[in-house]
C-alpha positions in Angstrom: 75.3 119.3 103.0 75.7 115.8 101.9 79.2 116.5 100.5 80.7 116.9 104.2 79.1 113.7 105.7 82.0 112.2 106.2 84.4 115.4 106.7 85.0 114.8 110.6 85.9 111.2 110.0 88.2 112.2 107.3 89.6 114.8 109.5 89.9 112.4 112.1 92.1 109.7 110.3 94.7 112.3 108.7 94.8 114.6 111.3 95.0 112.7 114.7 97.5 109.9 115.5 95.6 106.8 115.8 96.6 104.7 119.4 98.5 101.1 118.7 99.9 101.0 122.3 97.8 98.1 124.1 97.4 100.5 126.7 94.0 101.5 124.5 91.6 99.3 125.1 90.1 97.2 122.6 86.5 97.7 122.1 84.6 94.0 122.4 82.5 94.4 119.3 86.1 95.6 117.4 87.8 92.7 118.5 85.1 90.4 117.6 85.2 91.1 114.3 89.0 91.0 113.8 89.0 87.5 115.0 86.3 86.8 112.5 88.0 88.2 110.0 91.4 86.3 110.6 89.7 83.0 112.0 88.8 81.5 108.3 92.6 83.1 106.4 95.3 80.6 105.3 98.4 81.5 104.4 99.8 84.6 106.2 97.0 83.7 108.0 98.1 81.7 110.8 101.1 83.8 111.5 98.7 86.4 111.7 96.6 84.6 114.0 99.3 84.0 116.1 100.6 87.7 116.6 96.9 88.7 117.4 96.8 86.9 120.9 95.2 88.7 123.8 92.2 91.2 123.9 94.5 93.8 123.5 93.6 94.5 119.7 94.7 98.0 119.6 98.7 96.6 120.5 98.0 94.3 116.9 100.2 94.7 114.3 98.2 96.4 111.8 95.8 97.9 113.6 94.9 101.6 114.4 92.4 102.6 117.3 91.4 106.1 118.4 92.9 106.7 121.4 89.6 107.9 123.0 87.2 105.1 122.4 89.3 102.4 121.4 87.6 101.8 118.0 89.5 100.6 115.2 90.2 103.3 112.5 92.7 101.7 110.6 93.6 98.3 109.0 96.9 97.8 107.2 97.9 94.1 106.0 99.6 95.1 102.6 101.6 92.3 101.0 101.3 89.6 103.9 100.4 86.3 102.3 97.3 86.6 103.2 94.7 83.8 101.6 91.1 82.4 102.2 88.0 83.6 101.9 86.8 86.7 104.3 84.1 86.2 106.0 81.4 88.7 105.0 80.2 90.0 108.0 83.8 90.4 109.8 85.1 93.9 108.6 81.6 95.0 108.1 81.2 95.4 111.7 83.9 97.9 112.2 82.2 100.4 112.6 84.7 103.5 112.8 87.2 102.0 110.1 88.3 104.7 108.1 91.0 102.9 106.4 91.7 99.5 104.9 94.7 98.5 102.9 94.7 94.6 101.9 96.4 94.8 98.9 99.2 92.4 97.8 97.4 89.1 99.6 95.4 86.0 97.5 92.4 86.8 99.2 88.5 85.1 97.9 86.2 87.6 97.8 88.6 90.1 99.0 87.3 93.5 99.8 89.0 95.4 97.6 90.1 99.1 99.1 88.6 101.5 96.8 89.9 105.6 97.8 87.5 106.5 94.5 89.6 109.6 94.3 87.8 109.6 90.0 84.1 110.1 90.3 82.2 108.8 89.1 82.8 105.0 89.5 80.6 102.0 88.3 81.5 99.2 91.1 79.7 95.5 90.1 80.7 92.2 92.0 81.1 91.0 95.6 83.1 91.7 98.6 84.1 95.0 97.4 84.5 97.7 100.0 83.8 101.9 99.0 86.2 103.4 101.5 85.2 106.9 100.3 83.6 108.7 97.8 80.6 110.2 95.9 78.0 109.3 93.3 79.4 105.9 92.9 77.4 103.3 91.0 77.2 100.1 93.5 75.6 96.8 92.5 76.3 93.1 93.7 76.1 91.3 96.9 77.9 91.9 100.1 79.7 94.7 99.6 80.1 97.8 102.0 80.0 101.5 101.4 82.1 103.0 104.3 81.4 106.6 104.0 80.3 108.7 100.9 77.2 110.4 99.5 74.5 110.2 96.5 76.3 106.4 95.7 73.6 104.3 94.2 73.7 101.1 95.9 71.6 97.4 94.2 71.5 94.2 95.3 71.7 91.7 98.2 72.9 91.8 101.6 75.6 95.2 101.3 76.0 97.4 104.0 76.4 101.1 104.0 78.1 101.8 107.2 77.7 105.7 107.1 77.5 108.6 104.2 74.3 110.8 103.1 71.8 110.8 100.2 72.4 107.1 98.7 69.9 105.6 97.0 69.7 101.6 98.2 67.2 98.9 96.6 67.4 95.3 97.0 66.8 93.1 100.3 68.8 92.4 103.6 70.9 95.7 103.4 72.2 97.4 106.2 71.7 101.3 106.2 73.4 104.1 108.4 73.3 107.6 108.0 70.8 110.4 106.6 68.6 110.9 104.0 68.8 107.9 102.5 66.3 106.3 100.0 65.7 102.8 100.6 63.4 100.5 99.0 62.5 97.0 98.6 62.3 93.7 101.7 64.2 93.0 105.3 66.2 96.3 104.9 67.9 97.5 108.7 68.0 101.1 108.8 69.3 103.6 111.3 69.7 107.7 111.0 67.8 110.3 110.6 65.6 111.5 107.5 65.0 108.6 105.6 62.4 107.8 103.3 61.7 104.0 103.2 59.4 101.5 101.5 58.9 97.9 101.2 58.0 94.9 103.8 59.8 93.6 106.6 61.9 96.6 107.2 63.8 97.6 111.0 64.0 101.5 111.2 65.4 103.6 113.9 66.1 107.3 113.9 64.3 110.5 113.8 61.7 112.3 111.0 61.7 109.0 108.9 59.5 108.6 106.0 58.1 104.8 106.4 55.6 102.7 103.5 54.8 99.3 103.2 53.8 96.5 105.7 55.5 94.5 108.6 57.9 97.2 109.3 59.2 97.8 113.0 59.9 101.6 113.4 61.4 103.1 116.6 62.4 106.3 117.2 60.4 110.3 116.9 58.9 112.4 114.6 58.0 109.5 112.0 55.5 109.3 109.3 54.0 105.7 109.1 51.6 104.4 106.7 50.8 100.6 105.6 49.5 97.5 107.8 50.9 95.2 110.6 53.2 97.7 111.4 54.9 98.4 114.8 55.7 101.4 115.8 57.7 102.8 119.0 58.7 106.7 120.1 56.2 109.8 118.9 
C-alpha cells in the first residue's frame, strides 16, 4: 500500500493542466512562502522580485497552481541567475508542490531537485529536497522529502511533507503522512498510524502509537503511555 502514497499527486501533476491565469486565486499560506523564498535571492533575484508583484501568485512566471484550490503544484526557475541563500522554511511550506526545477542558478544551500528515478539513493548534506521516490537514505539538516515511502530520514530540522512508511530519528522534524516511525525530541507529527517515541513531541491524527513524556497528542483512537502528557480526542 505504501508504494501508491503519492499516486494521486503524481496523477495530478502529469495528467491535469496546472492554472497560471491570475484569475486562480493565490492561496495566502502559498504566497507567503514564495515571497520568502524570493525575499533573501540576489542576482536574478530582484528581477524576479519585481515580476512577482500583486497577490495574484498563480499569474507568476514560474508558477503552477491547481485550478481548484489555488495551491502551487509547480515551480520552474531553470537557468535564471538566481543567487543567495534560500531561506529554509520558504518552499517547505508548499504544501501541494509536486514539482521543482531550480537548476542552472548559484543558489547557497540550494534545494536540489532530486526525481530519484534509481533507487535506492543515499542523500547526505543540507537543503536538499526528495521530490519523489522510495527507500532513499536521508541524513543532514533541513532537508525536505516531498512525497515517497520507506525513505530513511536522520538528522535535524527536515521536513517530510507527505509519503508512507519512513523511518525519521533526530529532533525538530516535521512529519506528514502514514505509518511513519518517528523517534527522538520536539518532532511535529500529523497523519494517521504512526508509532512515535521521545519527549516534547506534537501529534495529531488517528490510531497513533505515542511513548515518552511531554508529548501533546490530539486526535482518536490513540494509544498513550509516559508522563506529563496531554492528550485531546478519544
Amino acid at each position: 500500500m505504501a508504494t501508491y502514497c503519492c499516486l494521486p499527486l503524481l496523477f495530478l501533476a502529469f495528467f491535469l493542466p496546472a492554472a497560471s491565469s491570475e484569475t486562480t486565486p493565490c492561496h495566502p499560506d502559498d504566497l507567503h512562502a514564495l515571497r520568502a523564498f524570493a525575499g533573501n535571492l540576489t542576482g536574478g533575484g530582484a528581477p524576479l522580485r519585481a515580476a512577482w508583484s500583486g497577490a495574484s501568485c498563480c499569474g507568476w512566471e514560474g508558477v503552477g497552481c491547481d485550478a481548484a484550490s489555488g495551491r502551487v503544484t509547480a515551480l520552474r526557475l531553470p537557468g535564471r541567475g538566481l543567487a543567495g541563500l534560500i531561506p529554509g522554511a520558504s518552499l517547505a511550506e508548499l504544501d501541494h508542490l509536486s514539482f521543482l526545477d531550480l537548476s542552472g542558478n548559484s543558489l547557497a544551500g540550494e534545494r536540489n531537485r532530486r526525481t530519484l528515478d534509481e533507487e535506492p539513493n543515499t542523500i547526505t548534506g543540507t537543503n536538499n529536497t526528495v521530490v519523489s521516490g522510495n527507500t532513499n537514505v536521508l541524513s543532514g539538516n533541513d532537508n525536505v522529502v516531498m512525497c515517497g515511502s520507506n525513505n530513511t530520514v536522520s538528522g535535524s530540522n527536515n521536513t517530510v511533507v507527505r509519503g508512507c512508511d519512513n523511518v525519521v530519528a533526530g529532533s525538530n522534524q516535521i512529519v506528514r503522512g502514514s505509518n511513519h516511525v518517528v523517534s527522538e525530541n520536539n518532532n511535529i507529527v500529523s497523519g494517521d498510524d504512526n508509532n512515535v517515541s521521545g519527549s516534547f513531541c506534537t501529534v495529531s491524527g488517528n490510531h497513533n502509537t505515542v511513548s515518552g513524556s511531554n508529548n501533546t497528542v490530539s486526535g482518536s483512537y490513540h494509544t498513550v503511555s509516559g508522563s506529563n502528557k496531554v492528550v485531546t480526542g478519544g
